[in-house]
N, CA, C and O atoms as a CHARMM CRD file, in Angstrom:
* protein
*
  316
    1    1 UNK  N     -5.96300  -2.64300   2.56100 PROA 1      0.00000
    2    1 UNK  CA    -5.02300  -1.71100   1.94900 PROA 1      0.00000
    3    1 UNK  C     -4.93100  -1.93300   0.44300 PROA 1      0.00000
    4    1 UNK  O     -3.90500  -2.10700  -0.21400 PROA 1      0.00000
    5    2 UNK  N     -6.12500  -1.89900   0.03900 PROA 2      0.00000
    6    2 UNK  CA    -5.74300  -2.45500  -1.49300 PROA 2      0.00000
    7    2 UNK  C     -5.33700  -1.49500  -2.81800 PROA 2      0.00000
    8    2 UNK  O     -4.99200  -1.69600  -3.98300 PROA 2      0.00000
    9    3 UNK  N     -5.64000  -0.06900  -1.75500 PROA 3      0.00000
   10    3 UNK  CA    -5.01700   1.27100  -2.76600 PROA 3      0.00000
   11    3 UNK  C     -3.77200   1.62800  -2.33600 PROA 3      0.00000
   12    3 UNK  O     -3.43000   2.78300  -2.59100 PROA 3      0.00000
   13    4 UNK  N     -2.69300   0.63400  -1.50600 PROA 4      0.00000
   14    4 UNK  CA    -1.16400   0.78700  -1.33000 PROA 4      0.00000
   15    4 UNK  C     -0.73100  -0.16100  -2.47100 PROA 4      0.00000
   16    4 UNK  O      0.32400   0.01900  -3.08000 PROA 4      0.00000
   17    5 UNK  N     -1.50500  -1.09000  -2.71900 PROA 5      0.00000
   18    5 UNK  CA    -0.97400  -1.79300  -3.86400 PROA 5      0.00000
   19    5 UNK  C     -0.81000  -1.48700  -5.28700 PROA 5      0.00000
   20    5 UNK  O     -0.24300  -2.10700  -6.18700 PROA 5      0.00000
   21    6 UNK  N     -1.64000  -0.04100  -5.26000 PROA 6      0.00000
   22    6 UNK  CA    -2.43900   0.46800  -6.62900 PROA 6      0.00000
   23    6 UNK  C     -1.05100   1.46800  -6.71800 PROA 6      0.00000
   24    6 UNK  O     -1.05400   2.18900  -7.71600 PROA 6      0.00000
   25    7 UNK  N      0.00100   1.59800  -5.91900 PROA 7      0.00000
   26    7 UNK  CA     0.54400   2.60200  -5.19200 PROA 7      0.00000
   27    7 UNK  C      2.26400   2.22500  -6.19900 PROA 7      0.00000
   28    7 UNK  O      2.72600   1.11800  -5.92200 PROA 7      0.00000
   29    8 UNK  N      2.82400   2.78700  -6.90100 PROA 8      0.00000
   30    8 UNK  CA     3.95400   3.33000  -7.57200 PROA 8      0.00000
   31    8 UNK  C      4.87100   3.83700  -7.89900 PROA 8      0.00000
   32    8 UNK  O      4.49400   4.98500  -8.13200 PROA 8      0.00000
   33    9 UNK  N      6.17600   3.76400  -8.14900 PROA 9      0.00000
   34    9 UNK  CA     7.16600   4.79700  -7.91900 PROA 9      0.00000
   35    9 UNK  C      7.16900   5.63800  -9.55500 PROA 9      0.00000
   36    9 UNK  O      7.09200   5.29200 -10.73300 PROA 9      0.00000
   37   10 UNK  N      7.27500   6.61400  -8.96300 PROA 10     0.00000
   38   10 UNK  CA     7.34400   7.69400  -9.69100 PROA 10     0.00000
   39   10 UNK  C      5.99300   8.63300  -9.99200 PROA 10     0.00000
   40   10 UNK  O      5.88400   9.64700 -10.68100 PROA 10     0.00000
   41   11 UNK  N      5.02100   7.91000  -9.21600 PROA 11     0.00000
   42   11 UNK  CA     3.94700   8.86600  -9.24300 PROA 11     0.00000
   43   11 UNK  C      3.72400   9.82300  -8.34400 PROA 11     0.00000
   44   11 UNK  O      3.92900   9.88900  -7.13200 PROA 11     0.00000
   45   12 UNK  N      3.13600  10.77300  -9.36600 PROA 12     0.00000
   46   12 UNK  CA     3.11700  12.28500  -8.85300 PROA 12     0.00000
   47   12 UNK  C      1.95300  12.25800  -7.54200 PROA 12     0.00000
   48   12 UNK  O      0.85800  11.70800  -7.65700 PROA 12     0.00000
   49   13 UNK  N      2.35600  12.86600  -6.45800 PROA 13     0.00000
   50   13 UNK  CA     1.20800  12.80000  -5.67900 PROA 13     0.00000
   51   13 UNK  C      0.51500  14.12600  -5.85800 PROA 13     0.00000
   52   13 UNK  O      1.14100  15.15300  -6.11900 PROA 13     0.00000
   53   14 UNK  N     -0.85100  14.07600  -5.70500 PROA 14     0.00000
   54   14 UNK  CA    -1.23000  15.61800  -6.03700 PROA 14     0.00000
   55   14 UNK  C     -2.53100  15.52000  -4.69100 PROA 14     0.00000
   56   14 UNK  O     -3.25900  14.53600  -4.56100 PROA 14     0.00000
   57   15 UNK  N     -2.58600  16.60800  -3.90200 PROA 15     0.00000
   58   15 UNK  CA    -3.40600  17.45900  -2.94900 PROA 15     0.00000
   59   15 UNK  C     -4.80400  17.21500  -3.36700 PROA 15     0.00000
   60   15 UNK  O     -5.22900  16.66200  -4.38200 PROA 15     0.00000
   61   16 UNK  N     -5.54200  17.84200  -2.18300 PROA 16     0.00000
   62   16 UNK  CA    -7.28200  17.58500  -2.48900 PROA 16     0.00000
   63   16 UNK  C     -7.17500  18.82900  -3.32900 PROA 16     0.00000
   64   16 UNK  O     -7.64200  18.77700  -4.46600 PROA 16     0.00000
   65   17 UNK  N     -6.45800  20.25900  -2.78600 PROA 17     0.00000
   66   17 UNK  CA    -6.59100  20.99300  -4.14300 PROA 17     0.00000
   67   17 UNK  C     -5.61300  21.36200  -5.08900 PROA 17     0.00000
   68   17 UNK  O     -5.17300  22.47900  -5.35900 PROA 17     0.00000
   69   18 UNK  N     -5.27200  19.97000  -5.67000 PROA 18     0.00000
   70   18 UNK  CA    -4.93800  19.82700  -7.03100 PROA 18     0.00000
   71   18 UNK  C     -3.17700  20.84400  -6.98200 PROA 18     0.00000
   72   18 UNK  O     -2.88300  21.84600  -7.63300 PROA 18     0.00000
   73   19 UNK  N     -2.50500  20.23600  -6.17300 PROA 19     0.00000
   74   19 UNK  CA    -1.20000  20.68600  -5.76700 PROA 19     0.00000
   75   19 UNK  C     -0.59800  19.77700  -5.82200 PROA 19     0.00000
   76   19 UNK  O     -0.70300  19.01500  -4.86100 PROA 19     0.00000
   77   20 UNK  N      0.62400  19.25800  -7.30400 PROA 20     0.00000
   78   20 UNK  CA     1.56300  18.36000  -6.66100 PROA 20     0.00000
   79   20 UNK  C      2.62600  18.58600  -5.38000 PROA 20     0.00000
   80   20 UNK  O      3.37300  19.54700  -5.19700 PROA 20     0.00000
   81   21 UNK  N      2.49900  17.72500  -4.78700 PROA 21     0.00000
   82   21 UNK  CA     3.15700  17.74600  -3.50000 PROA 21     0.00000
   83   21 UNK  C      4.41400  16.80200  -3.45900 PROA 21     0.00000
   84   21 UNK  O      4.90800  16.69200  -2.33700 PROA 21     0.00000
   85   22 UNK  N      5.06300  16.05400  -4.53400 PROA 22     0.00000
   86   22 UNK  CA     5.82500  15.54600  -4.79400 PROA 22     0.00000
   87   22 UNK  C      5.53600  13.79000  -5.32800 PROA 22     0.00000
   88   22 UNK  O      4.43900  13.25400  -5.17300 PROA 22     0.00000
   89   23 UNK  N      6.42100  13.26600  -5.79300 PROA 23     0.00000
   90   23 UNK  CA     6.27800  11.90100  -6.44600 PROA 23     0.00000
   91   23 UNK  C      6.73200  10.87400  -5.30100 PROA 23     0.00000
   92   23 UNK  O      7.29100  11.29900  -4.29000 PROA 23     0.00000
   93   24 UNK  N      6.54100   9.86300  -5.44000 PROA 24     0.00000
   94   24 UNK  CA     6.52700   8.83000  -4.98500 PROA 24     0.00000
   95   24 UNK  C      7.94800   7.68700  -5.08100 PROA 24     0.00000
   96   24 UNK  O      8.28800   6.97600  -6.02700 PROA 24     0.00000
   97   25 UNK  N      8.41700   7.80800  -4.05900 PROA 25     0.00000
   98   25 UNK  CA    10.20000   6.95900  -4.09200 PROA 25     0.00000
   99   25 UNK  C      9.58100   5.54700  -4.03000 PROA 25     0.00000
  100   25 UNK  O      9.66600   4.84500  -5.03700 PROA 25     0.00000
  101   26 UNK  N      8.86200   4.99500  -2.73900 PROA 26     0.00000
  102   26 UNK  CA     8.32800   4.21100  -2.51200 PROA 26     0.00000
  103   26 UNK  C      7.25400   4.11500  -1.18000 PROA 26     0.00000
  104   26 UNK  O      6.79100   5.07100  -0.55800 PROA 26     0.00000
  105   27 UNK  N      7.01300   2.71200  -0.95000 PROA 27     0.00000
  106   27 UNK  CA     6.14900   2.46800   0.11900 PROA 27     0.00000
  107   27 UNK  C      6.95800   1.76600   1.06400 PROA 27     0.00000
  108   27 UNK  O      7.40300   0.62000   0.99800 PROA 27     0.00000
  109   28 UNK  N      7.15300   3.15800   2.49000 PROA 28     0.00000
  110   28 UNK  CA     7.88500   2.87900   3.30900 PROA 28     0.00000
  111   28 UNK  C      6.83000   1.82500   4.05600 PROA 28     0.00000
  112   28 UNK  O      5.78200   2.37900   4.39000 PROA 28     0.00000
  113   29 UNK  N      6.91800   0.38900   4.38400 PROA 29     0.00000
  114   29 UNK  CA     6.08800  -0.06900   5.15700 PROA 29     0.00000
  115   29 UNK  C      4.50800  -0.15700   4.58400 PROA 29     0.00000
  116   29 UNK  O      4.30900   0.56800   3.60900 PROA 29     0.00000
  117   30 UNK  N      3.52000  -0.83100   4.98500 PROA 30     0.00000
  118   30 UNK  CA     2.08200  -0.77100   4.79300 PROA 30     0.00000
  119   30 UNK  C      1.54300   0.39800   4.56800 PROA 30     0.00000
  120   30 UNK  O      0.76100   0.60700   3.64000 PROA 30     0.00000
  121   31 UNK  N      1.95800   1.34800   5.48800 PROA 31     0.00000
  122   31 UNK  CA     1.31200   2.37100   5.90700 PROA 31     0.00000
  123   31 UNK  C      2.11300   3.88500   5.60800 PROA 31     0.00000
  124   31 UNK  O      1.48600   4.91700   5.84500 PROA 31     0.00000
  125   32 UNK  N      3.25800   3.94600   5.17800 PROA 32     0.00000
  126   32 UNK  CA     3.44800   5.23800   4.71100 PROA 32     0.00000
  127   32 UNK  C      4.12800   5.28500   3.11200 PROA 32     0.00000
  128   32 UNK  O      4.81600   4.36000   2.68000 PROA 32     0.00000
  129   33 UNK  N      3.78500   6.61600   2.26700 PROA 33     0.00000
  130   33 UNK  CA     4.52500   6.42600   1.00500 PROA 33     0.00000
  131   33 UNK  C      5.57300   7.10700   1.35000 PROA 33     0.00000
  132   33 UNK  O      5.39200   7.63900   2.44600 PROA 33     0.00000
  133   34 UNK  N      6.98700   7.41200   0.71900 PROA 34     0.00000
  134   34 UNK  CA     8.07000   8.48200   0.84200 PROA 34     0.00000
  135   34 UNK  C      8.25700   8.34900  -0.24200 PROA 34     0.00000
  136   34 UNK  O      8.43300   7.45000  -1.06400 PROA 34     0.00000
  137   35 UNK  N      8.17100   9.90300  -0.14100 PROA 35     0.00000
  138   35 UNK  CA     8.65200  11.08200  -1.36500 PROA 35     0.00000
  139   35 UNK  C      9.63700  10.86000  -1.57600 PROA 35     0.00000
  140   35 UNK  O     10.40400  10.22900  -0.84800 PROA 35     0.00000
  141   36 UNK  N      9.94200  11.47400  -2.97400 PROA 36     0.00000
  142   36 UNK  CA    11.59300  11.28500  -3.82500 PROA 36     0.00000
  143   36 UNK  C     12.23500  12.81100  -3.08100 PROA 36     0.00000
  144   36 UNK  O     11.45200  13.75300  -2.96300 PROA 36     0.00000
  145   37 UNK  N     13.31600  12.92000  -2.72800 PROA 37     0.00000
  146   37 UNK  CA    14.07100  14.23200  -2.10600 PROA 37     0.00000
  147   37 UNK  C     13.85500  15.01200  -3.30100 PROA 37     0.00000
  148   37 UNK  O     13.45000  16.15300  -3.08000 PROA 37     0.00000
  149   38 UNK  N     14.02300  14.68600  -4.53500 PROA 38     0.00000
  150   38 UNK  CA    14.04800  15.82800  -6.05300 PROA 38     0.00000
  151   38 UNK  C     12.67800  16.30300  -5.64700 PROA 38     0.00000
  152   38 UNK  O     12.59900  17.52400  -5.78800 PROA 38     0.00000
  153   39 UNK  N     11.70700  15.82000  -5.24700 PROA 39     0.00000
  154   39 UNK  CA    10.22500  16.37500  -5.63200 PROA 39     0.00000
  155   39 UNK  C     10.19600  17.26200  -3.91900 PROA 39     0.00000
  156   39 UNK  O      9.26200  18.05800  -3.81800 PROA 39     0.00000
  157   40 UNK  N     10.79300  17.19100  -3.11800 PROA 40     0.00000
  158   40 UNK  CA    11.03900  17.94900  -1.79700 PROA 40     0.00000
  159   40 UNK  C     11.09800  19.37300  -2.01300 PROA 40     0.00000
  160   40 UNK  O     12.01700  19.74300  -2.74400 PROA 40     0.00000
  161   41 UNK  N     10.36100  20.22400  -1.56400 PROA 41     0.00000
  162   41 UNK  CA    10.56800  21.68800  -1.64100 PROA 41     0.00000
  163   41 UNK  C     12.04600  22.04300  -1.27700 PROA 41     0.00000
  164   41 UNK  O     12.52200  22.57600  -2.27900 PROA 41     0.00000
  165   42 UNK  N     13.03700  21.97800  -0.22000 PROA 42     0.00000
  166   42 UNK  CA    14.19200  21.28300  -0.22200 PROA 42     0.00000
  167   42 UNK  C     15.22200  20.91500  -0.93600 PROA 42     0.00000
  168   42 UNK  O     16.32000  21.47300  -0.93100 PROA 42     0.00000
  169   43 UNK  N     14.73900  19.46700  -1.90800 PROA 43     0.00000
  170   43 UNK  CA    15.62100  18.91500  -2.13800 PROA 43     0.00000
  171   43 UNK  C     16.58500  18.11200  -1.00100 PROA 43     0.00000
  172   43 UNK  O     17.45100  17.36800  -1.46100 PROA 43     0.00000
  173   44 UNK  N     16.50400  18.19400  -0.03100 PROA 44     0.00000
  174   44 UNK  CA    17.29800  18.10900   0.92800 PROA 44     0.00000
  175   44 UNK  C     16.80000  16.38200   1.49900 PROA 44     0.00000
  176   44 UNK  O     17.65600  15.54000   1.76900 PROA 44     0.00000
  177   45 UNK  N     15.64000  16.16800   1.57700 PROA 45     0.00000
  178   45 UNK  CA    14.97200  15.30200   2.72900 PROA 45     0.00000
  179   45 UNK  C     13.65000  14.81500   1.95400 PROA 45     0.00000
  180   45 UNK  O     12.84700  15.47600   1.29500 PROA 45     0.00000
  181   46 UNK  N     13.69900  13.08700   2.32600 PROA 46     0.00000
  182   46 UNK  CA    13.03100  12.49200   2.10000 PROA 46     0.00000
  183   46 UNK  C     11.30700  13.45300   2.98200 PROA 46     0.00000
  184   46 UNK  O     11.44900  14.13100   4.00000 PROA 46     0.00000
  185   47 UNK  N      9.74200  13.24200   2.22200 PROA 47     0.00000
  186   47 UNK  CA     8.98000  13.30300   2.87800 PROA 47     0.00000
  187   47 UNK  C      8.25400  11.99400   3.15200 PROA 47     0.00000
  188   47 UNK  O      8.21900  11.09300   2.31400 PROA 47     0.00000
  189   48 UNK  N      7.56600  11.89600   4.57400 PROA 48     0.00000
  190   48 UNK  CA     6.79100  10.34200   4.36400 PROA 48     0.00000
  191   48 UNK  C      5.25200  11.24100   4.93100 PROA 48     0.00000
  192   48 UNK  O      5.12500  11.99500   5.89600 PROA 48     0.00000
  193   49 UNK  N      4.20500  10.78900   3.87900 PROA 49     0.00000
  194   49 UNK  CA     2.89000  10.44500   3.88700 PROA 49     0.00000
  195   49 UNK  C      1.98000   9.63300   4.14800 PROA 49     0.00000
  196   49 UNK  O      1.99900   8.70900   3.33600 PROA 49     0.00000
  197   50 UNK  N      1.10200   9.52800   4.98000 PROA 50     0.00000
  198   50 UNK  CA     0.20300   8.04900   5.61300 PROA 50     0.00000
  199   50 UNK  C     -0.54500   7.91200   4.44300 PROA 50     0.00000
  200   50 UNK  O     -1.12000   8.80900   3.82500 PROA 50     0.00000
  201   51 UNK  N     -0.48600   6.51400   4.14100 PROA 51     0.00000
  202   51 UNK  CA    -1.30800   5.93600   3.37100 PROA 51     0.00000
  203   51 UNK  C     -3.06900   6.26800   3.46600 PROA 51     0.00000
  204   51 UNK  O     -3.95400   6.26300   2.60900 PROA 51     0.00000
  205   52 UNK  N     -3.06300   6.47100   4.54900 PROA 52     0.00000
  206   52 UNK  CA    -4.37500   7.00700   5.26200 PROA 52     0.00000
  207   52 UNK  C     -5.26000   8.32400   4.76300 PROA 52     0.00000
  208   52 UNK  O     -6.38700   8.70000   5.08400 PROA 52     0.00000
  209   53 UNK  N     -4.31900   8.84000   3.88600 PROA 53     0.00000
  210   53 UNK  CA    -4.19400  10.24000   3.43200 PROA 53     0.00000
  211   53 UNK  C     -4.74200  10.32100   1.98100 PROA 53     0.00000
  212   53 UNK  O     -5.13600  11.32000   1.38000 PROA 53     0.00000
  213   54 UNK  N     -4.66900   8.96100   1.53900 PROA 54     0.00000
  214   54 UNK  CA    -5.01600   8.70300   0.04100 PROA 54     0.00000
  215   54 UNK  C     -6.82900   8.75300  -0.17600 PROA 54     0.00000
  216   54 UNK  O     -7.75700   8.38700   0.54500 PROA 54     0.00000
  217   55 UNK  N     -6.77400   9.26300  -1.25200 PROA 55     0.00000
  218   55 UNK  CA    -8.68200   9.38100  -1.75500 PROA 55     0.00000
  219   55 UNK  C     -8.44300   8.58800  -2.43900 PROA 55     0.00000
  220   55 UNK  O     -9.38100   7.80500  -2.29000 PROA 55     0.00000
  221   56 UNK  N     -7.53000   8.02200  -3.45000 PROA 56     0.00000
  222   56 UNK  CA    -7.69500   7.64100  -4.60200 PROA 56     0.00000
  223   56 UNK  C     -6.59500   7.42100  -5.56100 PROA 56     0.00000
  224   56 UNK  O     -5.87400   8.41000  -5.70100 PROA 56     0.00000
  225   57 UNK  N     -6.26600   6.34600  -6.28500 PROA 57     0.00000
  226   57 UNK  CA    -5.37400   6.12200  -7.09600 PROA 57     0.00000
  227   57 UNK  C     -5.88300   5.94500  -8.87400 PROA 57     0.00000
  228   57 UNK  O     -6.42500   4.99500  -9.44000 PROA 57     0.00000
  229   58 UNK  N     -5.56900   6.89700  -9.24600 PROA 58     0.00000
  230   58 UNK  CA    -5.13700   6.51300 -11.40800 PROA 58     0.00000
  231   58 UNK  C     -3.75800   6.56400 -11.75100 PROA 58     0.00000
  232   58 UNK  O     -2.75900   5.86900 -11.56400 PROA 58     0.00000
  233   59 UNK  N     -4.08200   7.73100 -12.37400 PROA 59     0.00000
  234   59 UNK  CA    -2.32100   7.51000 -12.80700 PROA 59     0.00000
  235   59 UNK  C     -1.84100   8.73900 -12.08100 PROA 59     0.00000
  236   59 UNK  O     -1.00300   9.48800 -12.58200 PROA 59     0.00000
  237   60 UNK  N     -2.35100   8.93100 -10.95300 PROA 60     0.00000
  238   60 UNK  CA    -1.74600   9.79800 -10.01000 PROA 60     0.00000
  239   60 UNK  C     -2.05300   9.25200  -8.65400 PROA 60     0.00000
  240   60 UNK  O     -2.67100   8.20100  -8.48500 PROA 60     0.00000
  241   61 UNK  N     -1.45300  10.24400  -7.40000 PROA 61     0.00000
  242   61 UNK  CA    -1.95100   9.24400  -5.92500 PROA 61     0.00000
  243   61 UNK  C     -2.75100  10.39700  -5.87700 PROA 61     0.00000
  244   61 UNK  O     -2.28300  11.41100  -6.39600 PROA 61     0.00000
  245   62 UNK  N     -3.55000  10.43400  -5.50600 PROA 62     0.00000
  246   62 UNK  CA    -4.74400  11.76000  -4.92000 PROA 62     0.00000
  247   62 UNK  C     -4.86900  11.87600  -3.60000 PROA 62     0.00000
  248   62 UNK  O     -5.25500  10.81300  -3.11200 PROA 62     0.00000
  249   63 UNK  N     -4.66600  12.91800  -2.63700 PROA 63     0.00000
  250   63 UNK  CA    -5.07800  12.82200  -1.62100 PROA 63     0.00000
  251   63 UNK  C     -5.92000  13.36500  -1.06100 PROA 63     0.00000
  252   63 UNK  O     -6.34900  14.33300  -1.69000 PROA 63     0.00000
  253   64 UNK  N     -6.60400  13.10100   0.32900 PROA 64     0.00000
  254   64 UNK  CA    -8.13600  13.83500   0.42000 PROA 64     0.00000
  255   64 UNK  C     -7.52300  15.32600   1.59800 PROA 64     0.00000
  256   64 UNK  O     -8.28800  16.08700   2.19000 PROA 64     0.00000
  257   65 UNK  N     -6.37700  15.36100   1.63800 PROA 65     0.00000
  258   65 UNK  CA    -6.18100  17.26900   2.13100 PROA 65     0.00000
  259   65 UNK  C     -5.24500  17.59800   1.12400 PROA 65     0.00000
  260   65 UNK  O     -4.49900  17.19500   0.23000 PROA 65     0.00000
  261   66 UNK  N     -5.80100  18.77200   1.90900 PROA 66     0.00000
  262   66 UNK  CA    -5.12100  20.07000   0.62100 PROA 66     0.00000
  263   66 UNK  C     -3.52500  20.41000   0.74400 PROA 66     0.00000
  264   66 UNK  O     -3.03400  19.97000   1.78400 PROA 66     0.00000
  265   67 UNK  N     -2.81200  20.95900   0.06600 PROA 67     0.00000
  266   67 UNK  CA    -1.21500  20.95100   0.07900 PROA 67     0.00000
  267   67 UNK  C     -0.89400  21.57500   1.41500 PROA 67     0.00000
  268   67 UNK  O     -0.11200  20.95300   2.13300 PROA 67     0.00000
  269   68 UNK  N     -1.30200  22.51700   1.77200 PROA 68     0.00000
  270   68 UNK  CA    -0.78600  23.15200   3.28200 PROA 68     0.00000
  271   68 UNK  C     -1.14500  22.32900   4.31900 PROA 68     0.00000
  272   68 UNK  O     -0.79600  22.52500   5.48300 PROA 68     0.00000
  273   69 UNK  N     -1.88100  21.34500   3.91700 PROA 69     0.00000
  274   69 UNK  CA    -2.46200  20.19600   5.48700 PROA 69     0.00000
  275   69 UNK  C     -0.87100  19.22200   5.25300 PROA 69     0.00000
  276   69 UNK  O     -0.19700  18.82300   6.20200 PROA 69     0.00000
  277   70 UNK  N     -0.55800  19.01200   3.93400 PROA 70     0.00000
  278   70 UNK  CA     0.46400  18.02500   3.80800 PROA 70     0.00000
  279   70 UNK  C      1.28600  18.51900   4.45000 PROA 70     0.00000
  280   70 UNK  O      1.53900  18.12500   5.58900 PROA 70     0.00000
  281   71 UNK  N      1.92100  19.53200   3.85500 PROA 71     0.00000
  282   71 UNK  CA     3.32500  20.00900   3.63200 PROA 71     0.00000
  283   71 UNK  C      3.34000  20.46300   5.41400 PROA 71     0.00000
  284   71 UNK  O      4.31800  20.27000   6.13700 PROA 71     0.00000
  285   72 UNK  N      2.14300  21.03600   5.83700 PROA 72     0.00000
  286   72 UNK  CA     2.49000  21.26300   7.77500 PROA 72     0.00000
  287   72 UNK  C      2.44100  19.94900   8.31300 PROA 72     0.00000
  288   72 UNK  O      2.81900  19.95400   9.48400 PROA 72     0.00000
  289   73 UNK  N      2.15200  18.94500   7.94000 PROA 73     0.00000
  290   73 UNK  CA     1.48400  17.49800   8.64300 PROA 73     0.00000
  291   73 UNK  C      2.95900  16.13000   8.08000 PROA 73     0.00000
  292   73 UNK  O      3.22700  15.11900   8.73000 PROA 73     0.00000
  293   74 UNK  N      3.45200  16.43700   7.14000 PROA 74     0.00000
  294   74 UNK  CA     4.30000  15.54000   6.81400 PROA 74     0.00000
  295   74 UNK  C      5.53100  15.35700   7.60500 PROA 74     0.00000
  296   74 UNK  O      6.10400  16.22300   8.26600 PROA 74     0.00000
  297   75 UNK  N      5.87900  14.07000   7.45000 PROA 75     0.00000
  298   75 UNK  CA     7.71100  13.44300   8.78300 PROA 75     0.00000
  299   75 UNK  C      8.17700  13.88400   7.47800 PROA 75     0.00000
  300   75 UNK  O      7.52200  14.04900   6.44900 PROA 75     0.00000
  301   76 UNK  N      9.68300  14.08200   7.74000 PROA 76     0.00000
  302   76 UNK  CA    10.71100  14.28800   6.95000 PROA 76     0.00000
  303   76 UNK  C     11.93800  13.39400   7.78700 PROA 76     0.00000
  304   76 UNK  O     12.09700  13.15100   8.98300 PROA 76     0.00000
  305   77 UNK  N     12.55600  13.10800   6.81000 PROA 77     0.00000
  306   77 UNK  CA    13.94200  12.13800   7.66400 PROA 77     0.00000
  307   77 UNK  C     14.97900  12.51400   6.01300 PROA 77     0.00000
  308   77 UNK  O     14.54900  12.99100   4.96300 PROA 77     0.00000
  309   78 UNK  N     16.42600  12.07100   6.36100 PROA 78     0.00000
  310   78 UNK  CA    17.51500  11.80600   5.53600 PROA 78     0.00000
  311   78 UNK  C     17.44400  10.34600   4.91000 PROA 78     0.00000
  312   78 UNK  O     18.25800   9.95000   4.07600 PROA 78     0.00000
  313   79 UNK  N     16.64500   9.77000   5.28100 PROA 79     0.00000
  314   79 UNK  CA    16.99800   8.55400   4.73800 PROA 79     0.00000
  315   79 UNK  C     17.11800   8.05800   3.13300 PROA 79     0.00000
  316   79 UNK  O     17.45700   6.90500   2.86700 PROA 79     0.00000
């Protein structure tokens, strides 16, 4: 897991096609990031993303699907 470590709060996560999909609160666990509620289409609810999901880290998280794979595929909770 050495690109959860590469892994940041406040970074923007952006889609395979180039869609931010929201920033980064933290790393729930090894294996998932959760979204900041501000960056939530919402506002309402935390999103969590599998680490599994990542292509790639710079100064953004990149992921290898596209925003509609996220946004239908992502947990949401209140937490």
């Amino acid at each position: 897991m050495a690109v959860a470590s590469q892994i940041k709060e406040h970074m923007d996560v952006i889609s395979s096609d180039k869609k931010t999909v929201g920033k980064v609160d933290h790393l729930e666990g090894a294996d998932k990031i959760k979204l900041t509620k501000q960056s939530s289409p919402d506002g309402q609810h935390h999103h969590f993303i599998p680490v599994d999901w990542v292509d790639h880290v710079d100064q953004h998280v990149h992921l290898n699907k596209s925003g509609a794979d996220v946004t239908s595929h992502w947990q949401h909770g209140r937490q």
